[in-house]
C-alpha positions as CSV (number, residue, x, y, z in Angstrom):
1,X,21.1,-57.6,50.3
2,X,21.2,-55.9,46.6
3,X,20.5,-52.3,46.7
4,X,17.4,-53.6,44.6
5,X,16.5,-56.0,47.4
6,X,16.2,-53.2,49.5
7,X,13.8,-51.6,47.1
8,X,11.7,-54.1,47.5
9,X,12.0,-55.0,51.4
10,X,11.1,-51.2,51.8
11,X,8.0,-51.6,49.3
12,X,6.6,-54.2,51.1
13,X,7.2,-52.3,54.4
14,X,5.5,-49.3,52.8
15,X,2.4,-51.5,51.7
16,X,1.8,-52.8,55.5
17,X,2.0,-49.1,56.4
18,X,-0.2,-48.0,53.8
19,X,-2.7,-50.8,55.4
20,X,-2.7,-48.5,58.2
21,X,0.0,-49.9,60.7
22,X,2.7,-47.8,62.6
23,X,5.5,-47.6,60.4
24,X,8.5,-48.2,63.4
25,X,6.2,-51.5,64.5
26,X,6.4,-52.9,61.2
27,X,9.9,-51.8,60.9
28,X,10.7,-53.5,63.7
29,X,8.8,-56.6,62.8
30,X,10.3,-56.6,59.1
31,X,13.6,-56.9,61.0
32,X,13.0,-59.3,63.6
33,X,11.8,-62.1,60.5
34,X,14.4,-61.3,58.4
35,X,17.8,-62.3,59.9
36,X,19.6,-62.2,56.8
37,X,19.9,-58.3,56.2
38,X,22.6,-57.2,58.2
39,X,22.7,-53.7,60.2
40,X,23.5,-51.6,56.9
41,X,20.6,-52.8,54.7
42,X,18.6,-52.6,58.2
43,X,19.5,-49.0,58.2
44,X,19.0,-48.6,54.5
45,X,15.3,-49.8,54.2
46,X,14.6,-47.7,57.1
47,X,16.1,-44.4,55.1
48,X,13.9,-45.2,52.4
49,X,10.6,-45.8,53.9
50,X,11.5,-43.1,56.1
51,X,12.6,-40.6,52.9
52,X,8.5,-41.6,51.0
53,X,6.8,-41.3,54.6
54,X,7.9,-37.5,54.5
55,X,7.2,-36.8,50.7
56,X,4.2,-39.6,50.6
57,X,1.8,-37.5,48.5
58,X,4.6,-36.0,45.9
59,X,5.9,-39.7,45.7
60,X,2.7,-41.3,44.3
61,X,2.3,-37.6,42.1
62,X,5.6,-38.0,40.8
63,X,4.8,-41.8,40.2
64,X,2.1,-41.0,38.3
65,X,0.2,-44.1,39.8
66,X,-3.8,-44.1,40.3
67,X,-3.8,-45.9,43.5
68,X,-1.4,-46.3,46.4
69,X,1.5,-49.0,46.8
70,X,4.4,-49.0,48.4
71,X,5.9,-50.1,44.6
72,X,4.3,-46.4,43.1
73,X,5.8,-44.6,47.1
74,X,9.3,-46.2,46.4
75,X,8.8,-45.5,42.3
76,X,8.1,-41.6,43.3
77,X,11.1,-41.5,45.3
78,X,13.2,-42.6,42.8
79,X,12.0,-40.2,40.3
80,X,12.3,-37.2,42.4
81,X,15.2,-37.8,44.1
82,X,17.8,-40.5,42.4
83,X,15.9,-41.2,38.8
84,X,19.0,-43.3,37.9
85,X,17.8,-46.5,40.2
86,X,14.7,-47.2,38.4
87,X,17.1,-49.2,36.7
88,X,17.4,-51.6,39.8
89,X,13.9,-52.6,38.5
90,X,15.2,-55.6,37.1
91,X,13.6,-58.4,38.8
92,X,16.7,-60.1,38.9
93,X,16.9,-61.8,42.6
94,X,14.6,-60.2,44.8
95,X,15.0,-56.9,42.9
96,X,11.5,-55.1,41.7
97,X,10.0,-56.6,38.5
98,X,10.5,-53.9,35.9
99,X,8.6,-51.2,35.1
100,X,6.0,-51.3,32.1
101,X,4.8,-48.8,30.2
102,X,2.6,-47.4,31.7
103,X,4.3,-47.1,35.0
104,X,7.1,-45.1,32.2
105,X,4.6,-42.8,30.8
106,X,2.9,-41.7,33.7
107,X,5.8,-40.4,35.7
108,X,6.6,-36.7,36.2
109,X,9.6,-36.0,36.5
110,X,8.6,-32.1,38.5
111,X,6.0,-31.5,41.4
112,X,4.7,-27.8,39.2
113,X,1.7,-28.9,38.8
114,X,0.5,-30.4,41.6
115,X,-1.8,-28.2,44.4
116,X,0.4,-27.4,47.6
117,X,-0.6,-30.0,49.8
118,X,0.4,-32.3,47.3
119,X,4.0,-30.4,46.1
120,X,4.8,-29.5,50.2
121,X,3.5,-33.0,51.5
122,X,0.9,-32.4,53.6
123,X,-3.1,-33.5,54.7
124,X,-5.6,-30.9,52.9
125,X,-7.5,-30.4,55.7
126,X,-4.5,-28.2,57.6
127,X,-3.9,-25.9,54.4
128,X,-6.0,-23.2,56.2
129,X,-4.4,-23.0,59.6
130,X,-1.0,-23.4,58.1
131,X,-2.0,-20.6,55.9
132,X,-3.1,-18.8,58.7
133,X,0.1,-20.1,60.9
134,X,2.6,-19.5,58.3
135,X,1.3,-17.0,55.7
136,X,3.8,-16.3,53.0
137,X,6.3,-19.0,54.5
138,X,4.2,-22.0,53.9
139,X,6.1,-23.6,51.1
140,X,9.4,-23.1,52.2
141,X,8.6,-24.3,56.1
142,X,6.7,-27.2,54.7
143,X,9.6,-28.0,51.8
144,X,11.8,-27.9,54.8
145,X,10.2,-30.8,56.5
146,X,10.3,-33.5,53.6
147,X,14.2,-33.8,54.0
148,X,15.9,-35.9,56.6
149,X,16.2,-33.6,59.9
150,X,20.0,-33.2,61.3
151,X,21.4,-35.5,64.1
152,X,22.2,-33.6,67.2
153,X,23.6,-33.3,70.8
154,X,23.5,-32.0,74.2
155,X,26.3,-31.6,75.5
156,X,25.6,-32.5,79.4
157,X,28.1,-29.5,81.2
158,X,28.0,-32.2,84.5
159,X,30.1,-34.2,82.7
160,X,32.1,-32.4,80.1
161,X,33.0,-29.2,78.0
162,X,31.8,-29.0,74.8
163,X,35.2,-29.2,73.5
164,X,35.8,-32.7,76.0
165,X,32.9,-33.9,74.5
166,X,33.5,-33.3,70.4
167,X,37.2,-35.0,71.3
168,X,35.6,-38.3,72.8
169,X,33.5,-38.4,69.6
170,X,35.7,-37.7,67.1
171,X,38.4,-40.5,68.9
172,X,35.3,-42.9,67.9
173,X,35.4,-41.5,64.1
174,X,32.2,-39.5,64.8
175,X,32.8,-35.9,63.9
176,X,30.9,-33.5,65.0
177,X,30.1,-29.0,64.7
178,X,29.0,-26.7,67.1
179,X,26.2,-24.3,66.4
180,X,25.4,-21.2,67.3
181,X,22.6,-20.6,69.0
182,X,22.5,-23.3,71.2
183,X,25.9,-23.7,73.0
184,X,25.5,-27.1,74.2
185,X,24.8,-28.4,70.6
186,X,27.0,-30.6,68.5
187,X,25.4,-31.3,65.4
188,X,26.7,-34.8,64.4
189,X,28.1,-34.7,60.3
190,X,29.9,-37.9,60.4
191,X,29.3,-41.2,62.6
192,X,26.1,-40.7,63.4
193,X,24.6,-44.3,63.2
194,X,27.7,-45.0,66.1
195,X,26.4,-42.5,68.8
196,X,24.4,-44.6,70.9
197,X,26.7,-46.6,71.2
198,X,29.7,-43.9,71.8
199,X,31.9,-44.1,75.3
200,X,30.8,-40.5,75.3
201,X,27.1,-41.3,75.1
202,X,27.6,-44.2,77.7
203,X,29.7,-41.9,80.0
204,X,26.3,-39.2,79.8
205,X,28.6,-36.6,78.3
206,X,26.1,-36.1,75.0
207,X,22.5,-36.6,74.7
208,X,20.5,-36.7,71.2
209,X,18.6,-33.8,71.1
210,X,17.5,-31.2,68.2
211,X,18.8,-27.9,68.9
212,X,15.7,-25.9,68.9
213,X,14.5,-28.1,71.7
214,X,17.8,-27.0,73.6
215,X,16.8,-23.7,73.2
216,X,13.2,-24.5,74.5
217,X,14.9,-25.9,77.4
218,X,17.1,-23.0,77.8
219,X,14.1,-20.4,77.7
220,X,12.9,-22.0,81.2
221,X,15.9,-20.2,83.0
222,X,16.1,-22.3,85.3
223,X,18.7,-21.9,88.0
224,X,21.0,-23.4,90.9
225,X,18.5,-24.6,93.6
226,X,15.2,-23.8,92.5
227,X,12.2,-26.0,92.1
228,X,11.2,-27.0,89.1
229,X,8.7,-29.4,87.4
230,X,8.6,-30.4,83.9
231,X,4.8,-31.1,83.5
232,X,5.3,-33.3,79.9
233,X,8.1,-34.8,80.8
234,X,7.7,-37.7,77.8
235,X,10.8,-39.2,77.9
236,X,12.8,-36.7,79.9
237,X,15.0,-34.8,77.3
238,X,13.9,-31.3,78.6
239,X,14.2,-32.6,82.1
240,X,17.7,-33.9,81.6
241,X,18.7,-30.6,79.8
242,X,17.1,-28.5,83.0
243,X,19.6,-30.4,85.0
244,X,22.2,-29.8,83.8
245,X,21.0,-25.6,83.7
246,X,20.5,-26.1,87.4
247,X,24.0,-27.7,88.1
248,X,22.6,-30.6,89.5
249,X,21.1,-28.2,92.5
250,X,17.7,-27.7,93.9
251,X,14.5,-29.5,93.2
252,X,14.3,-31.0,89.9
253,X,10.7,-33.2,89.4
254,X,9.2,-34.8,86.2
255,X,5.7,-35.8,85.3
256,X,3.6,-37.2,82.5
257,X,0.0,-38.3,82.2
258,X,1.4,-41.7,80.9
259,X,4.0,-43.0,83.4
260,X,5.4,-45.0,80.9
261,X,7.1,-42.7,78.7
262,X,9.0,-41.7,81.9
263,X,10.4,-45.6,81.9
264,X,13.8,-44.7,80.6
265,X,14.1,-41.7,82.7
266,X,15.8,-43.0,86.1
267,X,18.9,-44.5,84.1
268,X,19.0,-41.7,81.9
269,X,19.7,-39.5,84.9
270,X,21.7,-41.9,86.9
271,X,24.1,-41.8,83.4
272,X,24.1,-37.9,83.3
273,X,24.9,-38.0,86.9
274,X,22.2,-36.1,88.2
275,X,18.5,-36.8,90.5
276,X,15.1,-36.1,89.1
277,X,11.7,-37.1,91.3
278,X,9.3,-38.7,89.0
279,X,6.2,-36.7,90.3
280,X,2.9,-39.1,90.4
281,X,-0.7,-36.8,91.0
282,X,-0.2,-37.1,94.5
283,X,3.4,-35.4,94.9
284,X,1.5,-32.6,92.7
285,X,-1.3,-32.0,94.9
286,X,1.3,-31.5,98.0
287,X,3.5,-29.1,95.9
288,X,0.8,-26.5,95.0
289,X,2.2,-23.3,94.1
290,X,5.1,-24.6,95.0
291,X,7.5,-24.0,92.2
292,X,9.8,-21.8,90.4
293,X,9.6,-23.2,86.9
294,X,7.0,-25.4,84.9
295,X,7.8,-26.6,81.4
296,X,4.3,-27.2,79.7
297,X,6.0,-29.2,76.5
298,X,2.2,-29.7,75.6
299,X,0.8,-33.0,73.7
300,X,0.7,-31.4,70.0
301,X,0.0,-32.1,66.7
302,X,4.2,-32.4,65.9
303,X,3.8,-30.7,62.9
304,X,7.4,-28.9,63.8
305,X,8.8,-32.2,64.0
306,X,7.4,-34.0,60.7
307,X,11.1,-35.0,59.1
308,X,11.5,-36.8,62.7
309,X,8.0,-38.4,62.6
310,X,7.2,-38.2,59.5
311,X,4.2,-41.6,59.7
312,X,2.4,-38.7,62.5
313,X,1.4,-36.6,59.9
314,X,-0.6,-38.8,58.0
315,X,-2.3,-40.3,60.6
316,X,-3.1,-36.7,62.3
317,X,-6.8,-36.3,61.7
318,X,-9.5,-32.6,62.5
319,X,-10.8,-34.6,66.0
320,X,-7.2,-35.4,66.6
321,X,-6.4,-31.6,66.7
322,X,-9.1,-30.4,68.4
323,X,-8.6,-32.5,71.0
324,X,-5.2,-31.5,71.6
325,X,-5.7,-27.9,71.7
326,X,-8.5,-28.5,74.1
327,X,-6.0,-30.4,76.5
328,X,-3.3,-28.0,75.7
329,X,-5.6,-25.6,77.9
330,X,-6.6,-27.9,80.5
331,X,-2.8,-28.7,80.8
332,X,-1.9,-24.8,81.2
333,X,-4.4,-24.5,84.1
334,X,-2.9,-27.0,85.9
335,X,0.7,-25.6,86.1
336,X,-1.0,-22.6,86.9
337,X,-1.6,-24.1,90.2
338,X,1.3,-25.6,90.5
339,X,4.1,-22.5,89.5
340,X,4.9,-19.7,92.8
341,X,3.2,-15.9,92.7
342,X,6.7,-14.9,91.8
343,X,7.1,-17.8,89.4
344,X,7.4,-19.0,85.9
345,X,5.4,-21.2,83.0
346,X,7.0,-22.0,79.8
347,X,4.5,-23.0,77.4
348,X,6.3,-25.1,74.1
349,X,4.7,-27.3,71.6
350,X,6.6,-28.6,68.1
351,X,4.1,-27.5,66.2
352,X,3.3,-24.8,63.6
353,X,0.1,-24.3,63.9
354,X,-1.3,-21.1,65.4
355,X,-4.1,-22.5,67.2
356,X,-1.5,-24.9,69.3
357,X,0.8,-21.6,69.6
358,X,0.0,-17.8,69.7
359,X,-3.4,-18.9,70.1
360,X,-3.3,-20.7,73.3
361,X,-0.9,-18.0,75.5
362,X,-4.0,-15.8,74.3
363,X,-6.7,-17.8,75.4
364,X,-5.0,-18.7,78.8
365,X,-4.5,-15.0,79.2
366,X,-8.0,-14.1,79.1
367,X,-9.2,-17.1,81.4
368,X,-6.5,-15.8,84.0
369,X,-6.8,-12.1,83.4
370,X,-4.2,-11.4,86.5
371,X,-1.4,-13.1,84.3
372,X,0.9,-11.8,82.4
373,X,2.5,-12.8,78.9
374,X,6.4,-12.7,78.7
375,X,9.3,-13.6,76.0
376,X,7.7,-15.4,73.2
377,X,9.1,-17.2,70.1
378,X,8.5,-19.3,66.6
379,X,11.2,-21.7,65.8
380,X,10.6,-22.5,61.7
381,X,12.2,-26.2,60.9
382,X,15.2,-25.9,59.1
383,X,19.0,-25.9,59.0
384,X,18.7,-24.7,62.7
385,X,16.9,-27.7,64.0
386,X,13.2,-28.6,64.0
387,X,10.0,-26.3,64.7
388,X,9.1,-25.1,67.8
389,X,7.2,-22.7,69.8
390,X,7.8,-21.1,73.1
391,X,6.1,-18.6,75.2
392,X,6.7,-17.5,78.9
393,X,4.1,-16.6,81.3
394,X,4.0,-15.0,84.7
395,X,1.2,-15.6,87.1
């Protein structure tokens, strides 16, 4: 495909999307029915829906359009970030019919002038809790969150040293950097799109996973032979990471609301080399207070995580929230049951938002007035991985 092909492959992706349909299904469907762009243009028209999905409001601002298209998304782009390509509008091939006059005059070529939710790319009705979340570093979280989020790795210590593991990579031209303050970490700068499909990825010696959720991860302190249960499991990155903190020893157990998500989870452990129970209600209701360690990863808005999912955030709506942060609470009086006397809870979400954070620790303290509150932290997104929040508590 022409690099103005892809233009307009991604435009009509971004119009579909815009018609209200998940942006990964119609990815995927775009795909499927077009057998003639190969992996790289594949991976290209993803970038650039992906790129407008995270800046969606500044891209039809900076286009200067009156309605939403994907032609005005992709046209936005283009004028904030590479204003050199509108000259692909050519309509020669499948290229995008060139731009008339109008579409000319109306673009701006700077975001100044537009309100905040517009500029930092974000719904209005959040401004006040973000303001309230974030105070004075509102714009420069949120800014954060419109660029493409780093790729990075666990490395699994079961299986290999960090050191072992950047070798393997880089002998498959993927080069890799630690960080520091998550040891296990490589943060991928070369080869990423050949991960997945690395010997060293195959062998369970790396796992993709943001760094700050490594840390999260880490906070649970869990140890050689306890028992612990990951309450949210999702797809089992946390669980995988508390496996490897626990040497492969004691009790490890994982459970979501949605068995589903857990699908991948066996064979991810089986490559790590390490044994997780997937936990059904019942298992839970014979484990009572039985544990040393509960990760509550809680269902959020994934504010913290917008560059990775950046079609959520539109799509986030007022219920939406206020359902979450009443089954955020609901969730945290479950592990209460669940977690030892002598025990911990680690409450996480990837959000910003105060009323998913601080707010809920607070409000969980005052239902269960014999419990205690113990480390607790704000991970902002930005070069050090993606937002988070953390909070321990001791029943």
């Amino acid at each position: 495909m022409t690099p103005g092909g892809r233009l307009s492959a991604a435009m009509e992706i971004l119009d579909a999307v815009i018609a209200g349909e998940p942006a990964e299904r119609v990815l995927t469907r775009w795909a499927r029915a077009s057998r003639f762009a190969g992996s790289k243009d594949r991976a290209a028209i993803r970038d650039i829906v992906y790129d407008v999905l995270r800046r969606r409001r500044s891209c039809l601002w900076s286009s200067g359009a009156g309605q939403e298209s994907g032609r005005a998304l992709v046209t936005g782009l283009l004028v904030q970030t590479a204003p050199q390509d509108l000259t692909l509008y050519d309509g020669a091939g499948h290229a995008p019919a060139p731009l008339g006059a109008e579409e000319e005059a109306g673009q701006r070529a700077t975001l100044d002038e537009a309100r905040v939710a517009v500029r930092c790319d974000f719904p209005d009705f959040l401004e006040p809790e973000l303001r309230r979340s974030l105070d004075e570093r509102l714009e420069q979280v949120m800014t954060a969150l419109r660029d493409r989020a780093p790729v990075d790795l666990r490395v699994n210590r079961l299986r290999a040293t960090p050191d072992q593991a950047a070798q393997a990579l880089r002998a498959e031209g993927i080069e890799t950097e630690p960080l520091a303050d998550a040891p296990d970490a490589l943060r991928v700068v070369a080869g990423q799109r050949g991960v997945a499909g690395s010997r060293a990825y195959r062998d369970g010696m790396v796992e993709l996973q943001d760094a700050a959720s490594q840390q999260v991860a880490a906070a649970v302190r869990a140890e050689k032979g306890m028992r612990v249960l990951d309450l949210c499991a999702g797809g089992g990155g946390k669980t995988l990471a508390l496996a490897a903190h626990m040497g492969g020893q004691g009790t490890l157990a994982a459970y979501d609301a949605n068995p589903a998500r857990m699908r991948d989870l066996p064979a991810r452990a089986e490559r790590a080399g390490v044994r997780v129970t997937i936990a059904d209600d019942g298992l839970l209701a014979r484990m009572q207070g039985a544990f040393d360690r509960v990760l509550v990863d809680a269902p959020c808005s994934g504010t913290g995580a917008w560059r990775r999912n950046p079609d959520q955030k539109w799509r986030l709506t007022q219920a939406d929230l206020a359902e979450l942060v009443a089954l955020q609470a609901r969730i945290l009086d479950r592990a209460l049951t669940l977690v030892r006397p002598e025990g911990r809870i680690l409450y996480a979400t990837c959000s910003l938002l105060a009323c998913e954070n601080e707010d809920q620790p607070r409000a969980f303290l005052d239902r269960h007035d014999h419990a205690l509150k113990g480390a607790e932290r704000r991970l902002d997104p930005g070069p050090g991985g993606d937002g988070f929040y953390f909070c321990e508590l001791l029943p």
